[in-house]
N, C-alpha and C positions, 0 to 999 in steps of 0.2 A: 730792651734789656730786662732779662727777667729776672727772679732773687738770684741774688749774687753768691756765692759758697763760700767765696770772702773776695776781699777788695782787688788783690792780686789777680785773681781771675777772672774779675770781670773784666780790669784796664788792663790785659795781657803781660807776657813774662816778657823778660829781657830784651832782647830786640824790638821787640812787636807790642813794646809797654804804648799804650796811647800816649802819657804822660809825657814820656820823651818826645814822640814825634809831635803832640801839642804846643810843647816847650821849643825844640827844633823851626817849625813851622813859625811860629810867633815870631821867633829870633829873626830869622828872615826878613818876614814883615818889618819889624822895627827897621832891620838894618838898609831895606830898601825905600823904605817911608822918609829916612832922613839922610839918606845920600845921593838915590835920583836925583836929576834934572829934568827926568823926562814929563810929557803933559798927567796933569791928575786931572778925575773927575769928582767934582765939587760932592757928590756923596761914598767919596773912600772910605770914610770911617764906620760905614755902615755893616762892611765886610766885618769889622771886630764885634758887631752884637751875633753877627751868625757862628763867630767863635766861639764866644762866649754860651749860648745856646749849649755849643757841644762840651764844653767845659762845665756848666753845672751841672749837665743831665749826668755825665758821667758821673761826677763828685757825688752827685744824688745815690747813682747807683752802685757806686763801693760802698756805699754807708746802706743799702739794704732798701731804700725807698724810692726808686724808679719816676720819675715826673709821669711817664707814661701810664703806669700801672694807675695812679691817682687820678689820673685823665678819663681812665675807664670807658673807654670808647667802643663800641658794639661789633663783632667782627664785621659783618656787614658794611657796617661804612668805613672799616677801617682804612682798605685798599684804595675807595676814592680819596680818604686823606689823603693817605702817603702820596699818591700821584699829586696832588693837585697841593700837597706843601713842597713836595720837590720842585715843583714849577714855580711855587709861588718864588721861593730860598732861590732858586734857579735867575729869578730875575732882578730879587734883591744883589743878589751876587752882579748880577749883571750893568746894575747901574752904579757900581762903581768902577767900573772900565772906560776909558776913553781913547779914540783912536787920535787924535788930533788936540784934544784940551777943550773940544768944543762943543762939541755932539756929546749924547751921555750912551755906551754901548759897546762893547769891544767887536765887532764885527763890520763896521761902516763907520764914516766919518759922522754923520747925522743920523739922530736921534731914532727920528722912526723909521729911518729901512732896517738899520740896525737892530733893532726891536721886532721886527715881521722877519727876518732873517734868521735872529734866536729861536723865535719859534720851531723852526727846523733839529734845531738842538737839543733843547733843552727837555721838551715834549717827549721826544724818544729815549734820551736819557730816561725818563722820570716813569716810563714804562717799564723797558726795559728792566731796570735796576729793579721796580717790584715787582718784574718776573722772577729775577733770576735770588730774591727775597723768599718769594715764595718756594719755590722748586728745591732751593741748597736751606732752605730753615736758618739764612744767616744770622747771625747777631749783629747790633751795631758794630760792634770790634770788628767783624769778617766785610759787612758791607766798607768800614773808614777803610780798608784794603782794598775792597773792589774798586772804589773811588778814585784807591790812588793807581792804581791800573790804567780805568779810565782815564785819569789826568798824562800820562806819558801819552797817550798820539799828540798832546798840547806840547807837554815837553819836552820832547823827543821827536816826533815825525812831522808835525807842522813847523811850527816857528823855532823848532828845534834849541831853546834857551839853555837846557840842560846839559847838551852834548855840546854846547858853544862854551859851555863854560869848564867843562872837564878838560878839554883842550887850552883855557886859557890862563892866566898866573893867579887868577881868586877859584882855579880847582878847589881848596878844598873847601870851598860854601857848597860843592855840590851837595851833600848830604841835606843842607838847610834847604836848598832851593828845591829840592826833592820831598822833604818833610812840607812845605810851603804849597806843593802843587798838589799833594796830597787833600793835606787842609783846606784847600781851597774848593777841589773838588767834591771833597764830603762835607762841606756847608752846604751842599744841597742835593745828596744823595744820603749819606747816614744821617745827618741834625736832623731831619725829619724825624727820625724812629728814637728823638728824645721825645717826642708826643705822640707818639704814635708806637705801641708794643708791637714789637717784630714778631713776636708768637703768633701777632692775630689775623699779620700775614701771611702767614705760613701752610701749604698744602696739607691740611691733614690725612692725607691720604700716601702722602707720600713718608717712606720710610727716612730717616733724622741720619746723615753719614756725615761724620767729621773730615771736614775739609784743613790742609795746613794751608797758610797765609800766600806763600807762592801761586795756589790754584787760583787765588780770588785776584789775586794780581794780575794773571796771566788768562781771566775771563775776562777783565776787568778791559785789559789792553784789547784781544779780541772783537770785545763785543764794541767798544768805541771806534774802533776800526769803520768796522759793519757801516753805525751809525752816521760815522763823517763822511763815510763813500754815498749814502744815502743822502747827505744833504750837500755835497758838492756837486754830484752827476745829476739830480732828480729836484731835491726842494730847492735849493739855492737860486738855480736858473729860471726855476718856472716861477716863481717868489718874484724876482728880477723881473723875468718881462710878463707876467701879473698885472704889477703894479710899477712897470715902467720905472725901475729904481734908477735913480742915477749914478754913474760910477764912482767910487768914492776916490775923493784928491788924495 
């Protein structure tokens, strides 16, 4: 986030105001935090410090003081951060998932295949996303977009939660469960580049083109596509018989 020209343009205009889909995204959470019955894993609440991360950095950076900026980190190392806090955020996010109540993981019922399994995901994610940093010069504002891109093959082409619910009588949470999947996915694809200056990933070589919010959606989806085809057909399987995973109940 770099100086802000004022506050509004940093957390974006009307639709595409962070603020709202922060606010949106949370709603959600609360409302499915205290309605579920389904299994939790005993570090759920850990998803809200990764919120909260994106919540002050922002606030910082309407107010003209960037966390990153004060961070001052050397281009150089900048690119191994970002990869290697999107993994880290990647897998804090991940242990608040459970498939069963028992295992901690959303990908297997136990612990660590589920854990050797992300690897597959999350790693590529965390690539990826600082290519595509680098190349498009995005801001956090344009990556929390790419993010929520990325997040539709989850809610929409896999377990399809989003399209199950437009179809059914709480339609209209869709917009929150949307704002939600968004959020969730850019706690560990943009909160990084609240410590980390997105300028410093940025190809200086390449010429600065203003992108609208649609494209970053719509690379966003693409490239996660890519990603899941990679670790269903190729990592998932050799992962599996590797390390002889067992099938999850």
């Amino acid at each position: 986030m770099g100086e802000p020209a004022n506050p509004q343009a940093v957390a974006g205009r009307g639709l595409w105001n962070l603020w709202i889909w922060f606010a949106a995204g949370l709603a959600f959470w609360a409302f499915t935090a205290t309605t579920s019955a389904g299994p939790r894993s005993p570090f759920g609440p850990l998803e809200l410090g990764l919120h909260a991360l994106m919540v002050a950095g922002l606030w910082a950076a309407t107010r003209g003081r960037p966390i990153s900026k004060a961070l001052r980190l050397p281009r150089a190392v900048a690119p191994f951060a970002y990869i290697f806090l999107s993994w880290l955020f990647g897998m804090i996010f991940e242990l608040t998932l459970t498939v069963n109540g028992q295992g901690v993981g959303g990908l297997h019922a136990s612990t660590v295949p589920s854990f050797l399994l992300a690897q597959g995901d999350y790693i590529p994610i965390a690539i990826v996303s600082y290519l595509v940093i680098r190349r498009t010069h995005a801001s956090f504002n344009e990556t929390f977009f790419f993010a929520g891109g990325k997040s539709l093959t989850e809610g929409v082409i896999l377990s399809g939660p989003l399209v199950a619910q437009i179809a059914s009588p709480l339609f209209f949470l869709s917009p929150l469960t949307l704002a939600y999947y968004t959020l969730a996915y850019a706690s560990f694809i943009a909160a990084p580049l609240v410590l980390v200056d997105p300028q410093l990933l940025w190809d200086t070589a390449a010429q600065p083109k203003r992108r609208p919010v649609l494209f970053y959606w719509a690379l966003g989806l693409a490239l996660a596509v890519v990603i899941r085809l990679f670790w269903g057909l190729v990592y998932g399987p050799a992962i599996t018989q590797l390390f002889n995973l067992p099938a999850s109940p």
